[in-house]
Z-matrix of the N, CA and C atoms (Angstrom, degrees):
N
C 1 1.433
C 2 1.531 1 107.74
N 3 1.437 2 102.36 1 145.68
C 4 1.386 3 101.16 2 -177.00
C 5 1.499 4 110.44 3 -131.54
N 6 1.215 5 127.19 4 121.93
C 7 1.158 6 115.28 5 -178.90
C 8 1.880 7 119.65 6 -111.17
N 9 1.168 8 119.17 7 157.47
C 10 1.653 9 120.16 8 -168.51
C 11 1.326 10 117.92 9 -170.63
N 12 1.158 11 114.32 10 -170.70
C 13 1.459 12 125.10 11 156.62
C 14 1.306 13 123.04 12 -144.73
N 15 1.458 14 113.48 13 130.01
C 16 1.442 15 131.58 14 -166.17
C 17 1.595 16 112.03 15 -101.09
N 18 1.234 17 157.57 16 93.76
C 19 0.883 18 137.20 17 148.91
C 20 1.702 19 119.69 18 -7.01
N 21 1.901 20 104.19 19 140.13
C 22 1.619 21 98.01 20 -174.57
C 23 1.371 22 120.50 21 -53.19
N 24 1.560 23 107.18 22 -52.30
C 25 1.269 24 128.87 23 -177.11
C 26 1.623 25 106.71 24 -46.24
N 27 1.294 26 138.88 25 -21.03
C 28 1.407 27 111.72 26 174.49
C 29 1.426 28 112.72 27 -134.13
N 30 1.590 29 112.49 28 34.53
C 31 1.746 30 116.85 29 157.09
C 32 1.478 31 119.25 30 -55.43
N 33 1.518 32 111.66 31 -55.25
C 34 1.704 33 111.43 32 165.58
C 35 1.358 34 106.60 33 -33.71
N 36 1.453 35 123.79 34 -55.72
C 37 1.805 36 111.07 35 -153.80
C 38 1.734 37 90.02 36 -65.04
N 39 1.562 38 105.35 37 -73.70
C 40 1.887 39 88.55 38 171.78
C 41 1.058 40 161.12 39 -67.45
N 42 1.702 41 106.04 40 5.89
C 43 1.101 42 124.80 41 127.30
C 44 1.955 43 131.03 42 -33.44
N 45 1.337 44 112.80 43 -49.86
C 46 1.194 45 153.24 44 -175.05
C 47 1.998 46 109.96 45 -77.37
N 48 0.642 47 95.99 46 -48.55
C 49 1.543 48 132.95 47 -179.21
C 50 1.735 49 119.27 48 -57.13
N 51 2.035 50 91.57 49 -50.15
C 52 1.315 51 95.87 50 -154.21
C 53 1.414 52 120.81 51 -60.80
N 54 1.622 53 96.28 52 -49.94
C 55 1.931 54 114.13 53 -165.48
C 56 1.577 55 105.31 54 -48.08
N 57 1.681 56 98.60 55 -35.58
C 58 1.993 57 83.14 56 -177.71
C 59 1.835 58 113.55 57 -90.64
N 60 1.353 59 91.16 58 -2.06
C 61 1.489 60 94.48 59 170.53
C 62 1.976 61 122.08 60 -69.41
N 63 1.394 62 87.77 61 -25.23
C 64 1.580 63 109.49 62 -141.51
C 65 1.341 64 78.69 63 -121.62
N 66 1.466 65 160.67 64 -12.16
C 67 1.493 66 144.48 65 -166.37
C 68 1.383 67 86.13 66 65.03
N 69 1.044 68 165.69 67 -7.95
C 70 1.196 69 141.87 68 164.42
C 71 2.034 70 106.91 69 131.29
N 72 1.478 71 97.41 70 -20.04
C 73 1.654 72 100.65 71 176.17
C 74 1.370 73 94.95 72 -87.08
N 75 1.709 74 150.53 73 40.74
C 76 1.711 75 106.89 74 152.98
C 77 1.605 76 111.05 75 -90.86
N 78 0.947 77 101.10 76 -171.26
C 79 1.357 78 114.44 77 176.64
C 80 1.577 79 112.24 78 -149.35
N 81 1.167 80 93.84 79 146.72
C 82 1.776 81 96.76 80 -168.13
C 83 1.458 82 126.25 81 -131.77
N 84 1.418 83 111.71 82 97.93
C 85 1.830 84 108.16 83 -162.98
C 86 1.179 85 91.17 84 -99.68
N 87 1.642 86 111.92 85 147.50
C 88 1.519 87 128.91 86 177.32
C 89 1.368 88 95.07 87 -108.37
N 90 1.641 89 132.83 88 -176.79
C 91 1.319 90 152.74 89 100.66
C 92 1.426 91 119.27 90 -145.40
N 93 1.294 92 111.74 91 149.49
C 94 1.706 93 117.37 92 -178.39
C 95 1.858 94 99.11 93 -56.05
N 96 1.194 95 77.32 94 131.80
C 97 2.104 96 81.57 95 177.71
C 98 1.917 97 94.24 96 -98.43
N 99 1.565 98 90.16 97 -73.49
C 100 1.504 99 104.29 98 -173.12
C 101 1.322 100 116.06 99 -138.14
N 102 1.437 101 112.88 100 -168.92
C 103 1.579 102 117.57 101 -163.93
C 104 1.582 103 105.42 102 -155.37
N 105 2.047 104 94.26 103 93.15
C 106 1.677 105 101.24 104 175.81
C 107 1.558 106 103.73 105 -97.20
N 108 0.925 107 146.24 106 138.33
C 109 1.839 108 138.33 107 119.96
C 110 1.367 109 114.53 108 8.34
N 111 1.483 110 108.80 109 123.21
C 112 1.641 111 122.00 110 159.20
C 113 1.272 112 103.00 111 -39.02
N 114 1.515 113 110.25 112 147.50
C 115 1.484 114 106.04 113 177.14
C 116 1.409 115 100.31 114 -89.75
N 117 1.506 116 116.31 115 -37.99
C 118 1.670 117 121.45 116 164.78
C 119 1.500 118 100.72 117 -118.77
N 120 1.390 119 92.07 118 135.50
C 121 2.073 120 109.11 119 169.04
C 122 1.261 121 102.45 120 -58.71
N 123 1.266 122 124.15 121 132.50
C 124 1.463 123 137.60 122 163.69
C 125 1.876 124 102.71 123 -56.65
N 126 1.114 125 131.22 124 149.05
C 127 1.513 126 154.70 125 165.22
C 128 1.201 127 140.49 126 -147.03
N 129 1.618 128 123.49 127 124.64
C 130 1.655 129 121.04 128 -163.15
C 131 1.287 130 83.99 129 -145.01
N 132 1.358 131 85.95 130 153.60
C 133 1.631 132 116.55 131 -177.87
C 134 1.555 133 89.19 132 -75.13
N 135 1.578 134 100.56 133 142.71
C 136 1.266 135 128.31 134 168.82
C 137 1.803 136 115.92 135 -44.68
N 138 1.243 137 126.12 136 139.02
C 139 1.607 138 117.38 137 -172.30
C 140 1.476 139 103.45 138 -117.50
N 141 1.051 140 127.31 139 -29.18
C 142 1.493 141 133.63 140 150.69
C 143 1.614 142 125.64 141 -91.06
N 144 1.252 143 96.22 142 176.48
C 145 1.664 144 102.89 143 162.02
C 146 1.140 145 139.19 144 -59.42
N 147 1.436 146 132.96 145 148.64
C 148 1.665 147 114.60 146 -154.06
C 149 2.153 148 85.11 147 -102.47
N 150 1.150 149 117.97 148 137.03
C 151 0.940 150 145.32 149 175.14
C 152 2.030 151 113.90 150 -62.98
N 153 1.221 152 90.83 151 -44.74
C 154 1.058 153 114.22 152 157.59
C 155 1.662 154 128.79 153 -25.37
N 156 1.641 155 92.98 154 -81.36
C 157 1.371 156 99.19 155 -179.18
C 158 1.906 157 94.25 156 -79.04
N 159 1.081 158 123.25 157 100.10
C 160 1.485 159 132.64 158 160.06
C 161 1.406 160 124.90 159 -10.95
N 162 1.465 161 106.11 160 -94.60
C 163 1.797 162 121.64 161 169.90
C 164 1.156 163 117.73 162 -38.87
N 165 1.265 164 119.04 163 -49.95
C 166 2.116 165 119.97 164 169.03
C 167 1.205 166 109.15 165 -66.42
N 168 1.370 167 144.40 166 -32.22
C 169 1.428 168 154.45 167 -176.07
C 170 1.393 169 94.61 168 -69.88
N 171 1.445 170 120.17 169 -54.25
C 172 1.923 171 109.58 170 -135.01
C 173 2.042 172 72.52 171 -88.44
N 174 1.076 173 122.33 172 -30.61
C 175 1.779 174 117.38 173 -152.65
C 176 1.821 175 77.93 174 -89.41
N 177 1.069 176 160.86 175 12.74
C 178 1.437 177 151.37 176 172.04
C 179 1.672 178 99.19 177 -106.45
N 180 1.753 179 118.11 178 -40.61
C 181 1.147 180 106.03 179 -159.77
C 182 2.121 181 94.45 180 -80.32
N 183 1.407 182 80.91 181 -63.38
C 184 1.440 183 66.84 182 167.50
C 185 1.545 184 144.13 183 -5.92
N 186 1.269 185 107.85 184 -84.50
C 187 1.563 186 129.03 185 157.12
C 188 1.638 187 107.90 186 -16.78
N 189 1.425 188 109.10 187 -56.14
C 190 1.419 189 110.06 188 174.71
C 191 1.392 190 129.18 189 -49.53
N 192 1.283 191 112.41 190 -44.26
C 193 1.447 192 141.18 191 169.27
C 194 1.482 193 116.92 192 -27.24
């Protein structure tokens, strides 16, 4: 048995992870313990148009149309 703490953000990967970790016997119990702050905010480039700037927005959605 192993016990720890995982940040939320990367249970999927060891989730993902485990069976070839484990030959296929681990098993993996979660529960929310607590709730700290990112130490850094996650950030991605924008995937659409920024709404923002208006005239480039309304002439992009358009186009879609």
């Amino acid at each position: 048995m192993v016990e720890g703490h995982v940040p939320a953000d990367q249970v999927h990967g060891l989730e993902a992870e485990l069976p070839e970790l484990t030959g296929g016997e681990g098993v993996l119990e979660t529960a929310f313990d607590h709730h700290r702050p990112a130490t850094t905010p996650r950030t991605r480039r924008r995937t659409d148009h920024n709404p923002v700037h208006r005239e480039e927005y309304l002439l992009h959605a358009h186009r879609r149309m």
